[in-house]
C-alpha positions in Angstrom: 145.4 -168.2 0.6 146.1 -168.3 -3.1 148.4 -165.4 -5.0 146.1 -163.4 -7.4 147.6 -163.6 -10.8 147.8 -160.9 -13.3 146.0 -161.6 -17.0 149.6 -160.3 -18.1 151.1 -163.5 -16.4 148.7 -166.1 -17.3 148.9 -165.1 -20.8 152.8 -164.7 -20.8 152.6 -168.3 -19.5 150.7 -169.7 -22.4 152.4 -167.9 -24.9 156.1 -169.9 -23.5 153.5 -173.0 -23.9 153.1 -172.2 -27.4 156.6 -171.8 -28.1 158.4 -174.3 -26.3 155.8 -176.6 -27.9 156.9 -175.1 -30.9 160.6 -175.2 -31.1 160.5 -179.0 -29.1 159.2 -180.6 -31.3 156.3 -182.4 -28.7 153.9 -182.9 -31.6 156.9 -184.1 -33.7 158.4 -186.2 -31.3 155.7 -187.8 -29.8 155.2 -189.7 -33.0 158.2 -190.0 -34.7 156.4 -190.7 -38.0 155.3 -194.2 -36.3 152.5 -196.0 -35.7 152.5 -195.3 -31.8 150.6 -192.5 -29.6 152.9 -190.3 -27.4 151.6 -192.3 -24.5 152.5 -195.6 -26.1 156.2 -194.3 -26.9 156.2 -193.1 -23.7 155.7 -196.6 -21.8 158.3 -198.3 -24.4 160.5 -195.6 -23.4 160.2 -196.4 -19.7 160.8 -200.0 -20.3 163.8 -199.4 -22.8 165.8 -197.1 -20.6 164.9 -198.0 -16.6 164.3 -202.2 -17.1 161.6 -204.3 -16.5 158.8 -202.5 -14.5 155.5 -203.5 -12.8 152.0 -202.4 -14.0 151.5 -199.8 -11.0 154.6 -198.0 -11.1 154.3 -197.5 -14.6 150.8 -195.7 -14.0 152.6 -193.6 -11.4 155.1 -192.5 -12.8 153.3 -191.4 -15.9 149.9 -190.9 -14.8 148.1 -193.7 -16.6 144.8 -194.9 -16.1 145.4 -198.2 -14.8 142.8 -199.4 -17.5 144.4 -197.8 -20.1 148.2 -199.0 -19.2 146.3 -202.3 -19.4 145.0 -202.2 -22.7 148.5 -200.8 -23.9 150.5 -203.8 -22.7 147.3 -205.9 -24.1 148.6 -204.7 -27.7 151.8 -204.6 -27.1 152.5 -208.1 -25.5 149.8 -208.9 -28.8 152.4 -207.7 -30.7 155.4 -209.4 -29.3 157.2 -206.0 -28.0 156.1 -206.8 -24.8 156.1 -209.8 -22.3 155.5 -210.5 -18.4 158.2 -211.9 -16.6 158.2 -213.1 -12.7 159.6 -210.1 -9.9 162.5 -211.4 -9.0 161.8 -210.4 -4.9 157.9 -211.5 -5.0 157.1 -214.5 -7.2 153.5 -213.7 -7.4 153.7 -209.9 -8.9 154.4 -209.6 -12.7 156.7 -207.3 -14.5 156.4 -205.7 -17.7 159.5 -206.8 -20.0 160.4 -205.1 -23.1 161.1 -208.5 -25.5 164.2 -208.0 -28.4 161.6 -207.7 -31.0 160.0 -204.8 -28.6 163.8 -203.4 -28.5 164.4 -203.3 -32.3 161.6 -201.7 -32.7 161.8 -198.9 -30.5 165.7 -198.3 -30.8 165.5 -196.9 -33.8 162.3 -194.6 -32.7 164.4 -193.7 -30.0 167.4 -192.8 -32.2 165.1 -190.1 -34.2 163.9 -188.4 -31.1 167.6 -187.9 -29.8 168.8 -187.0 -33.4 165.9 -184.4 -33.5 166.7 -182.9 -29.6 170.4 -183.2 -31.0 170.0 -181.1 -34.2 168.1 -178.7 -32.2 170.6 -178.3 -29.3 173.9 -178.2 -32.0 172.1 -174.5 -32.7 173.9 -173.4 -29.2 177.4 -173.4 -28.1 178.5 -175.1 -25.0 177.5 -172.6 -22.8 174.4 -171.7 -24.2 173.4 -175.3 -24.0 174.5 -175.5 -20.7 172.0 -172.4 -19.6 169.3 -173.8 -21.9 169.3 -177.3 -19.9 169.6 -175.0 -16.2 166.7 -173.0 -17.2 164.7 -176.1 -18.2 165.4 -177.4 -14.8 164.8 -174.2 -12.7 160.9 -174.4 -14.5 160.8 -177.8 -14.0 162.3 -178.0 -10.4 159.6 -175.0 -9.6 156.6 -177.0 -10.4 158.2 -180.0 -8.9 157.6 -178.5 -5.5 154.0 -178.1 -6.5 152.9 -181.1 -8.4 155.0 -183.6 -6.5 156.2 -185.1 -10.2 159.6 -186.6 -10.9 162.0 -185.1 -12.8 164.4 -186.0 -14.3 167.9 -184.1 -14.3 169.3 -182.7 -17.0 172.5 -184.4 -16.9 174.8 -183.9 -19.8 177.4 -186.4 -21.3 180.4 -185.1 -22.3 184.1 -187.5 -23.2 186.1 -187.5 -20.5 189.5 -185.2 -20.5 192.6 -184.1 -18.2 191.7 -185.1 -14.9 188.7 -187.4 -15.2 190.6 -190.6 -14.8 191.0 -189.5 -11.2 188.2 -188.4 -10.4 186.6 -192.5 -11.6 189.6 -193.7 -9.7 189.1 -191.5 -6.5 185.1 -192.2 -6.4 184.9 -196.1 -6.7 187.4 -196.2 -4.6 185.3 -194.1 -1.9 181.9 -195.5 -2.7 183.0 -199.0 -2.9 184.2 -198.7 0.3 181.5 -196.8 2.0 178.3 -199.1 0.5 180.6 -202.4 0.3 183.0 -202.2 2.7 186.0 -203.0 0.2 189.8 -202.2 0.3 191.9 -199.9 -1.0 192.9 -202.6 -3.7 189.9 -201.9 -5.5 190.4 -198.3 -6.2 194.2 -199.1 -7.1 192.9 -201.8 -9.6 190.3 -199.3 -11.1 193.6 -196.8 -11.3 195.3 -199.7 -12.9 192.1 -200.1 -15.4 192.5 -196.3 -16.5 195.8 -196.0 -16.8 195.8 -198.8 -19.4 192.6 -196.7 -21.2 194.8 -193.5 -21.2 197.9 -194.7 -22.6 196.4 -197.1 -25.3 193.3 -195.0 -26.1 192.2 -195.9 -29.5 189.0 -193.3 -30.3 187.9 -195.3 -33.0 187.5 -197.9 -31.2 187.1 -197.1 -27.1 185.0 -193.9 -25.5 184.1 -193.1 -22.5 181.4 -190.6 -21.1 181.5 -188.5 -18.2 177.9 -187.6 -17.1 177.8 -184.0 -15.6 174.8 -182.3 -13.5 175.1 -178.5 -12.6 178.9 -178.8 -13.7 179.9 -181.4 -11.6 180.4 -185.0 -12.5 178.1 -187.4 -11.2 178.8 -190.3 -13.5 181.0 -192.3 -15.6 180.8 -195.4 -18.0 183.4 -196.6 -20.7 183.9 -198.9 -24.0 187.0 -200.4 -24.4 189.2 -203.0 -26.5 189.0 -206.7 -25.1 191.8 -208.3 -27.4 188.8 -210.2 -28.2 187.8 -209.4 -32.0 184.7 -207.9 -32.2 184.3 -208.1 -28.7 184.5 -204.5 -26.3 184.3 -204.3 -23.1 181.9 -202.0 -20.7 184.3 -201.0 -18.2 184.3 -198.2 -15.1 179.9 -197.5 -14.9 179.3 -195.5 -11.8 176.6 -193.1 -10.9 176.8 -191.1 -7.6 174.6 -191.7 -5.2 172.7 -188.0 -5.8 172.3 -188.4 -9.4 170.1 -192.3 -8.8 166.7 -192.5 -9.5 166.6 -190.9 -13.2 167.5 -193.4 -15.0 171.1 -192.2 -15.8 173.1 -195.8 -15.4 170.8 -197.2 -18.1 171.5 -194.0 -20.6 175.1 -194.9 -19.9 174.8 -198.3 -20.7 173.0 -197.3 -24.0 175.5 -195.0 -25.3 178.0 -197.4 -25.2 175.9 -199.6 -27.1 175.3 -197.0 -29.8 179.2 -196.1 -29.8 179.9 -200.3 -30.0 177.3 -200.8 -32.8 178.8 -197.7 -34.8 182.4 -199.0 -33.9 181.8 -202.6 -35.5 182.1 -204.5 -32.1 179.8 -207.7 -32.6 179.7 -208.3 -28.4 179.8 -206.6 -25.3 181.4 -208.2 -22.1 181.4 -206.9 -18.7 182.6 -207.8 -15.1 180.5 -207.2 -12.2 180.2 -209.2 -8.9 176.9 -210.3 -7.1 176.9 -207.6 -4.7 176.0 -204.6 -7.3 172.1 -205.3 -7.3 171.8 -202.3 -9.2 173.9 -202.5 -12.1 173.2 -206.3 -12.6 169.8 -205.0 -12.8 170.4 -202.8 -15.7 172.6 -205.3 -17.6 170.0 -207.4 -17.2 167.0 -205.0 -18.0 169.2 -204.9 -21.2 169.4 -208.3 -22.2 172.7 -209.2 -21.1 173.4 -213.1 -20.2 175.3 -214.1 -17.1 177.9 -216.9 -18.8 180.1 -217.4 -15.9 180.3 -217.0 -12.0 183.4 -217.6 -10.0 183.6 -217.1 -5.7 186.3 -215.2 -5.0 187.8 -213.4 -2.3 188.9 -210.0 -3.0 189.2 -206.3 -1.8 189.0 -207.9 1.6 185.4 -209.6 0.9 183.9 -212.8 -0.3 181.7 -212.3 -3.2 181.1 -213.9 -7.0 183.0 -212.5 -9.6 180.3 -212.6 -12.8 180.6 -211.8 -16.6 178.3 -210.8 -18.9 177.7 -210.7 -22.0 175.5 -209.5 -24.8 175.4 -209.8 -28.4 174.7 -206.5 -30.1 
C-alpha cells in the first residue's frame, strides 16, 4: 500500500529540486554554450568515456526513444562525429563509434563541464567534498532501489601518497592471479615498476591517480617517462572488481591524457597482453593502435605481449 505523504514533504522535495538545479549548474551544463541539446551531449558523453556502444544499450541506459537516438546518430554520423563500426563478437550488429573529429569536438565541451563542477567543488575543503559526494550518493542510491537506474559512483581521484604503491603492488598481484591464474612474478614485476616511479618521480612530468570510493581505493592508473622523447607511458591501470561497470577505467585513461597533453608528451605507449579484454577495450574505445604483438610465456602462462600506442 502506498505511504501518504505530507504537503510539507513534497514541497521540501521540490524546493532541493530548485536548488540543486540551481547551484549545478544543469541548465548551464547541459549546453555548455554549444550547439548541442543536453541529450545530444549526453550520447557523445557515453561514447567518449565507456567506447563504442550499440544503438539499444544506449536507449537503455539513457532512456531514449529508440527513434530519437536514431535521428541523433543520423546528424551526428552527418556530421562526421559519429561512425558505425562492426561488433567485434557479432558481425551483423553495429556499433556506434565516436570518430577523432567527434573526439575533438567534444573534449573540449567536456573540459568546460568538469572545469565548471571543478570550480564549484574547490568552494569545500576535503572533507566537505567528501560529505557532499556521500550525500549525493545516499539520494541517489535511495531512488536507485526504486527506479531501477544506474548510478554511477562517486569515485574521487586523488595522487597517490605513502603507502599507495603497495597497495597497486599487493592488488594486481591478487587479482591477476585470481581472474588469470598468474604467478607471483607478476606482482614482483609491478613492485619492480613502482619502485622505479617512487624513486625517480618527476611531477612535471609523471602522475598517477588513485581512484577512491567511500574512502577506500578501488583504482589506480599512472603516466610515466618512457626515455622516449615526447613519448609517456600509461603504466599500472586497475579497477577493482566492485567499482566496474561506471565507467571508471575509461576516466582513468582520460586523465592521463589531459595530464600528458598539459605535460608536452606528443605519444602515449602502453603494455597490455591479449588476455585483458577489458582494458584493450578501452584503449581501443580511445583510439589507440596495436603496433606490435609478441607470444610469450610469462607469469606461468602463454599469452601475447601487445603495445599500444596513441598519438595525442
Amino acid at each position: 500500500m502506498p505511504v501518504l505523504v505530507s504537503h510539507e514533504r513534497v514541497a521540501a522535495v521540490r524546493a532541493f529540486n530548485r536548488f540543486f538545479t540551481r547551484h549545478i549548474g544543469v541548465l548551464r551544463e547541459g549546453l555548455l554554450h554549444s550547439q548541442f541539446t543536453l541529450t545530444e551531449l549526453r550520447v557523445l558523453y557515453e561514447l567518449a568515456h565507456h567506447g563504442d556502444r550499440p544503438s539499444a544499450a544506449l536507449c537503455r541506459d539513457l532512456g531514449l526513444d529508440r527513434g530519437y537516438l536514431s535521428r541523433i546518430a543520423a546528424k551526428f554520423e552527418n556530421d562526421g562525429l559519429i561512425s558505425k563500426v562492426a561488433s567485434a563478437t557479432d558481425g551483423r550488429s553495429k556499433l556506434l563509434h565516436l570518430t577523432p573529429h567527434g573526439r575533438a569536438v567534444y573534449e573540449p565541451l567536456d573540459q568546460c563541464s568538469r572545469d565548471e563542477v571543478s570550480e564549484m567543488l574547490s568552494r569545500f575543503d576535503d572533507a566537505q567534498q567528501l560529505r557532499l559526494l556521500g550525500a549525493m550518493h545516499t539520494i541517489a542510491e535511495l531512488l536507485d532501489d526504486q527506479s531501477g537506474m544506474k548510478y554511477a559512483q562517486p569515485f574521487v581521484l586523488r595522487a597517490h601518497r605513502p603507502g599507495d604503491m603497495a597497495w597497486i603492488t599487493r592488488r594486481h598481484g591478487e587479482l591477476y592471479g585470481a581472474q588469470h591464474g598468474w604467478d607471483a612474478s607478476f606482482e614482483q614485476l609491478v613492485g619492480q615498476i613502482c619502485t622505479d616511479f617512487e624513486r625517480h618521480f618527476d611531477p612535471a612530468l609523471e602522475h598517477c591517480w588513485i581512484a577512491e570510493m567511500a574512502g577506500q581505493p578501488v583504482g589506480s592508473v599512472a603516466v610515466a617517462r618512457s626515455g622516449e622523447a615526447g613519448v609517456a607511458k600509461l603504466r599500472l591501470l586497475l579497477v577493482e572488481e566492485a567499482a566496474r561497470g561506471h565507467g571508471l577505467g575509461a576516466r582513468l585513461v582520460d586523465e592521463c591524457h589531459r595530464f600528458a597533453r598539459a605535460a608536452g608528451y606528443r605519444k602515449m605507449r602502453l603494455w597490455t597482453t591479449d588476455q585483458q579484454k577489458s582494458a584493450r577495450q578501452i584503449y581501443q574505445g580511445k583510439g589507440y593502435v596495436l603496433v606490435a604483438q609478441t607470444p610469450v610465456l610469462a607469469f606461468g602462462q602463454q599469452m601475447v605481449d601487445e603495445t599500444w600506442e596513441l598519438d595525442l
